[in-house]
N, C-alpha and C positions, 0 to 999 in steps of 0.2 A: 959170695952168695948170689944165685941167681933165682928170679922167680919169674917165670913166663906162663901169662895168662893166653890162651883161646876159647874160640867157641864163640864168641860174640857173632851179632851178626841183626837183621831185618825181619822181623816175626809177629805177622797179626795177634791182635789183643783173643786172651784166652789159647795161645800155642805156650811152646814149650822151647826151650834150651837146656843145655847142658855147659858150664862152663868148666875149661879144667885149667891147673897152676903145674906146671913142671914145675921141680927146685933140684937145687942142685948145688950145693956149697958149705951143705952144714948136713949136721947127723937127723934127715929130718922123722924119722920114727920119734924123734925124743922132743920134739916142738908140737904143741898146740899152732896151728892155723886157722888164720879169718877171713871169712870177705870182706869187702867194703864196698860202697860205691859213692857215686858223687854226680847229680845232674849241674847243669850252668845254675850258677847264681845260687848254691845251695852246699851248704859244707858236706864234708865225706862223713857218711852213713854207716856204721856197721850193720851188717846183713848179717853176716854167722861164724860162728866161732865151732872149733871141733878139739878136742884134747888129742894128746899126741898118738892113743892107742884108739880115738874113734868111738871110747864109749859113752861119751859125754858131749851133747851139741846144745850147741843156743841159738835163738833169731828172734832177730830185730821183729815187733809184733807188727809193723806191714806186709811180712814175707810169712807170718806161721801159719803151717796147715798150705804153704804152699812150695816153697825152695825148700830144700836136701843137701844139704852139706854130708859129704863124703870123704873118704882117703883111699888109697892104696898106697900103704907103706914100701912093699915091694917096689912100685913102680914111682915110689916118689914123688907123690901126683894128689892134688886137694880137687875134686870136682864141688860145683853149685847146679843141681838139677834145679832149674827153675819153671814151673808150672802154671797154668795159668796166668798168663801174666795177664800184663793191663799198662794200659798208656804211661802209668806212673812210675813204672820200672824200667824205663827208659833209662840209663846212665852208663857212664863209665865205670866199669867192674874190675876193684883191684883185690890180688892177691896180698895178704901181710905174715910175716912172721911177725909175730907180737913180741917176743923175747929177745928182739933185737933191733925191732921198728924197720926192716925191713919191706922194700914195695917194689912189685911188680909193674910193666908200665902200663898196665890196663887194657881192655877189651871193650869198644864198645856196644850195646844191647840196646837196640831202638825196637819198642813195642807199638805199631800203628793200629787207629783203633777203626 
């Protein structure tokens, strides 16, 4: 199983990102995927969850009405459009397969305000 996060990157407060997860190692149409994240000195965060077919999403209520968890099953690929941000969204952004614990080695997202 592999999970490789991009997209990270240096983006004033109130821009936008896109992050995406390649996988590659497992049937992933048939897996629910999440994000996560994790600033210094602060435990890892779940940001959003999506079921394996896309029609079902959740998020952490400091991200709703703002990040978009996505899929393309084709291309085997979990994206996090992230919106708006804000200083506090600053962290390292990990990809998870849940049903196997599963982690990506992360991206990191620095929001300067």
């Amino acid at each position: 199983v592999q999970l490789v996060e991009s997209g990270g990157g240096l983006v004033q407060s109130g821009g936008s990102l896109r992050l995406s997860c390649a996988a590659s190692g497992f049937a992933f149409s048939a897996y629910a995927m999440s994000w996560y994240r994790q600033s210094p000195g602060k435990v890892r965060e779940l940001v959003a969850t999506i079921t394996s077919t896309g029609g079902n999403t959740n998020y952490a209520d400091s991200v709703k009405g703002r990040f978009t968890i996505s899929r393309d099953n084709a291309k085997r690929t979990v994206y996090l459009q992230m919106n708006s941000l804000k200083p506090e969204d600053t962290a390292v952004y990990y990809c998870q397969l849940p049903a196997r614990d599963y982690w990506g080695q992360g991206t990191q997202v620095t929001v300067s305000s």
